[in-house]
C-alpha positions, 0 to 999 in steps of 0.5 A, spaced: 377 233 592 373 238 596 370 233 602 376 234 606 379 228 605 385 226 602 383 222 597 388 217 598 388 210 602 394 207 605 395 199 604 401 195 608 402 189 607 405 186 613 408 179 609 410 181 604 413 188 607 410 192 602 405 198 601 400 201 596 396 207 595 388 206 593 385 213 591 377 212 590 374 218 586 369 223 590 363 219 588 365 213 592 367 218 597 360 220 597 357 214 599 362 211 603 365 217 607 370 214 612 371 212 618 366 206 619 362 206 613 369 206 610 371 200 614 365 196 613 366 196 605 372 194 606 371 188 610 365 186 607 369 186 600 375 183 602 373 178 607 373 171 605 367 167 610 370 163 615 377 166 616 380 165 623 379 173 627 387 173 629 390 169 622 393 171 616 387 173 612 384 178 616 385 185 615 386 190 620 383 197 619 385 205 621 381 210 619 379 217 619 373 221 617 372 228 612 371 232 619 376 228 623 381 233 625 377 240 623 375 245 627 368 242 630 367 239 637 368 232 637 372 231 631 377 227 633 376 221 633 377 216 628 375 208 628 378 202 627 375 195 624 377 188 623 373 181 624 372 181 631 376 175 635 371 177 640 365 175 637 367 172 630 364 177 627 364 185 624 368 189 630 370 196 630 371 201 635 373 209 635 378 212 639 379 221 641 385 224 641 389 227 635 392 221 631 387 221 627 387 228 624 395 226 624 394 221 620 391 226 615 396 230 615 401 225 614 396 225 608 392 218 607 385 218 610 385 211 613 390 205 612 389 197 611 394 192 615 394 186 611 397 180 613 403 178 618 410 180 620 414 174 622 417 179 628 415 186 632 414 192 626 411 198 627 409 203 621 411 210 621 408 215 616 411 222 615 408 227 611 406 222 606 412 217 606 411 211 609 416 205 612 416 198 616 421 198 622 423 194 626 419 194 634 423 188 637 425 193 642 419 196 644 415 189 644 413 187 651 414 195 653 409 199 656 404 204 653 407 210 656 414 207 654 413 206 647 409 213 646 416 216 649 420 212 645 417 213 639 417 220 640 423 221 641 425 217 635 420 221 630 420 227 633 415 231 638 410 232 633 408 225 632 403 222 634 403 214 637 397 208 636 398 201 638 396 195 641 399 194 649 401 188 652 395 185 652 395 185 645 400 182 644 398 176 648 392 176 643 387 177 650 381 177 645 378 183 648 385 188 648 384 195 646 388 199 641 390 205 644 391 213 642 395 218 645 396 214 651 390 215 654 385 215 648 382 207 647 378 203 642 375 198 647 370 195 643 371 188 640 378 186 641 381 190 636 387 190 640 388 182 639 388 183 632 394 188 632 398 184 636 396 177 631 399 181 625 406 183 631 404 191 629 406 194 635 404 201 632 403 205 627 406 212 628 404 219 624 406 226 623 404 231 618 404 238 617 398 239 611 390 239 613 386 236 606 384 243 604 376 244 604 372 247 598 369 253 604 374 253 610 370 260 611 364 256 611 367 251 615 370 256 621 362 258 621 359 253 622 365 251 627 364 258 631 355 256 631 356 249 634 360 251 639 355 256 642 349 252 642 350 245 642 350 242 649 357 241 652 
């Protein structure tokens, strides 16, 4: 891959408690990109019409796009997607911070949460390798609690994204929250998160998807942060 992506989709299937990895080919890169356009595929092929926002069959969707952890300004961001328990219908939003550069450098450009736990989990992903914890501990915590707790756990370099208290009530406007203090505060995305008892999804990743002209990138960086208006 030479789009700054990594060319790998994570999939975790919360029911079953497992994962698999899609890997489109850089055409469908192309076309798609990431963040909602990623989003938007997904759901449109993979949703049944008719399926309950806050049910078993709707899929809940966390990604990055190619400049997303680059070196441009405002490239932080990444978006998240399901069908929208607000509105019944498409739902997305986006959030700044670094989890979503984290999320590539833990090495997958998006993740795909299917299904349900039967209790409180979180999903930790580390330099590529992936696992389903237990969260009973933190569910019903504060943001700032479980930010801390999880990084204590996995360590400072981590990176933390979850559903709050709201979102686990199912308040169908409940926002998913980055770092804290970065929001997703459109379409309910946050009740989705907690429908499914996904309390967080932790990142931590050393390596960047290598660009096929960093120099370029840098230059281009360096004129964007001269002359676009701040």
């Amino acid at each position: 891959m030479s789009l700054g992506i990594n060319g790998k989709i994570l999939r975790v299937n919360l029911t079953q408690g497992t994962h698999a990895i899609d890997r489109p080919d850089e055409a469908w890169y192309r076309m798609y990109h990431g963040g909602r356009g990623l989003i938007a595929y997904y759901l449109y092929k993979e949703l049944k019409p008719g399926i309950d926002p806050l049910g078993l069959d709707n899929k809940l969707i966390f990604a990055a796009g190619p400049l997303t952890g680059e070196p441009f300004g405002g490239a932080g961001r990444n978006s998240v997607g399901a069908k929208s328990p607000l509105t019944g219908a498409y739902g997305d939003g986006e959030a700044g911070g670094f989890w979503g550069s984290f999320l590539k450098r833990a090495g997958y450009d998006a993740v795909i949460v299917e299904g349900q736990a039967e209790k409180p989990v979180y999903i930790a992903i580390e330099d590529g390798q992936v696992a389903i914890h237990d969260a009973s501990d933190i569910w019903g915590k504060d943001t700032a609690y479980v930010d801390e707790y999880l990084k204590a756990k996995h360590g400072r370099g981590a990176k933390v994204c979850q559903c709050g208290i709201a979102g686990e009530n199912l308040v169908r406007y409940a926002t998913v929250v980055n770092d804290i203090n970065r929001m997703v505060g459109r379409t309910g995305m946050g009740a989705v998160m907690g429908s499914k008892k996904l309390k967080a999804i932790v990142v931590k990743g050393k390596q960047m998807p290598k660009m096929s002209n960093p120099q370029r990138v840098k230059e281009l960086a360096a004129w964007m942060g001269k002359n676009m208006p701040s």
